[in-house]
C-alpha positions in Angstrom: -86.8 84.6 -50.4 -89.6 82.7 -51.5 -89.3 78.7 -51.4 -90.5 78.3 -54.8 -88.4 80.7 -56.0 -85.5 79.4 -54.7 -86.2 76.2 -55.4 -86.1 76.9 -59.2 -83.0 78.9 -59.2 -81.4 76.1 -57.3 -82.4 73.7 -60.1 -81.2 76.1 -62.5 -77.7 76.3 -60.5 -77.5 73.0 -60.8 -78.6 72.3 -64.6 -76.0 75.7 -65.5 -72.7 73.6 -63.3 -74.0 69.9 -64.3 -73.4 71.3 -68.3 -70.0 73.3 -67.3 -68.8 69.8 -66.4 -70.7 68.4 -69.3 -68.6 70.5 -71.8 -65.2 70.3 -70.1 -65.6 66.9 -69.8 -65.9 66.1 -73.6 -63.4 69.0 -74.5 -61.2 66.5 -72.2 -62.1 63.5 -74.3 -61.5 65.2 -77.4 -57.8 66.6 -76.5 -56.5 63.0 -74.6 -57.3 59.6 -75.7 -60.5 58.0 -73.9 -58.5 56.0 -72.0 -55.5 58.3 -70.0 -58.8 61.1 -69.8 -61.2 58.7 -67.9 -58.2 57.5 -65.7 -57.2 61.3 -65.3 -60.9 62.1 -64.4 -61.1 59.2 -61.7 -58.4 59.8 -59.5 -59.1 63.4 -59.7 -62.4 62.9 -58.4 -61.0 60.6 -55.6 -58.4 63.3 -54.4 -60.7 66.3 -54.9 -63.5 64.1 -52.5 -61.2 63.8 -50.5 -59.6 66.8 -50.1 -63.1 68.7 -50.0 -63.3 67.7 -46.1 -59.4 68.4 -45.6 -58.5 71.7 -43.5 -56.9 73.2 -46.4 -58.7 75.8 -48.3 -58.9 77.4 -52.3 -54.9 77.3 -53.5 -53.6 75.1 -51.0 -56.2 72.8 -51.6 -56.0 72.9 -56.0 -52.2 72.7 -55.2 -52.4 69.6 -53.1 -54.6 68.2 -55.5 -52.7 68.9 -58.1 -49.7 67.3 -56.9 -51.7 64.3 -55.9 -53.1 64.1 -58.8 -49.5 64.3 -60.9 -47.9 61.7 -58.4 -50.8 59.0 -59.0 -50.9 59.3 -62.6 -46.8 59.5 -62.6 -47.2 55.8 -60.2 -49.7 54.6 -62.7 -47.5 55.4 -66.1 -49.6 58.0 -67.2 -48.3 60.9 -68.5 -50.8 63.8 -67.8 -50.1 66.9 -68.5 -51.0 69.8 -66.7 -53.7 71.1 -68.5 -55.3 67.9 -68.6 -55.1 67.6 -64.9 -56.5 71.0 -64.0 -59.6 70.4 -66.5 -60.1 67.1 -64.5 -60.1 69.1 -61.0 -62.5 71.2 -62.4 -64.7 68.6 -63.1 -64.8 66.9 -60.0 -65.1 70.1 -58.2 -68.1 70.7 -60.5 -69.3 67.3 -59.9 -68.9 67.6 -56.2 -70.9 70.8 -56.2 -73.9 69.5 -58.5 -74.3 66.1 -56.1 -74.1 67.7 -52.6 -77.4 70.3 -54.3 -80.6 69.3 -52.6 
């Protein structure tokens, strides 16, 4: 494939994810306080870094994620719910994907 090409369709990849996460992220904001979302967001992103280099792959993975993620808010005192969790995994996932782009 050409290098030029491919080099703008990577940029373009990563503009079209970097504005996926953009939306969910303030559909998040809007359905949860500020507050419990940004909390919900952060220790999503630290399990989903983490488990990115785990041996566990695609439902094993969200599912220990997931549960990780409900655990550490449930520690914390914050009542997530589920919907609010998964929207947060897909952000970091999203996240994860745009930053490891060249």
């Amino acid at each position: 494939m050409n290098p030029i090409l491919l080099s703008m369709l990577m940029q373009l990849l990563k503009l079209l994810v970097g504005e996926l996460g953009r939306i969910i992220i303030e559909a998040i904001a809007k359905l949860s306080t500020p507050e419990v979302s940004n909390r919900v967001l952060n220790i999503a992103a630290e399990h989903v870094k983490i488990l990115m280099s785990s041996s566990l792959e695609g439902p094993d993975r969200r599912k220990a994620a997931f549960d990780g993620i409900k655990a550490n808010c449930l520690e914390l005192g914050i009542e997530a719910k589920d919907w609010l969790i998964n929207q947060c995994i897909e952000a970091a996932v999203g996240k994860l994907k745009v930053d490891a782009l060249p």
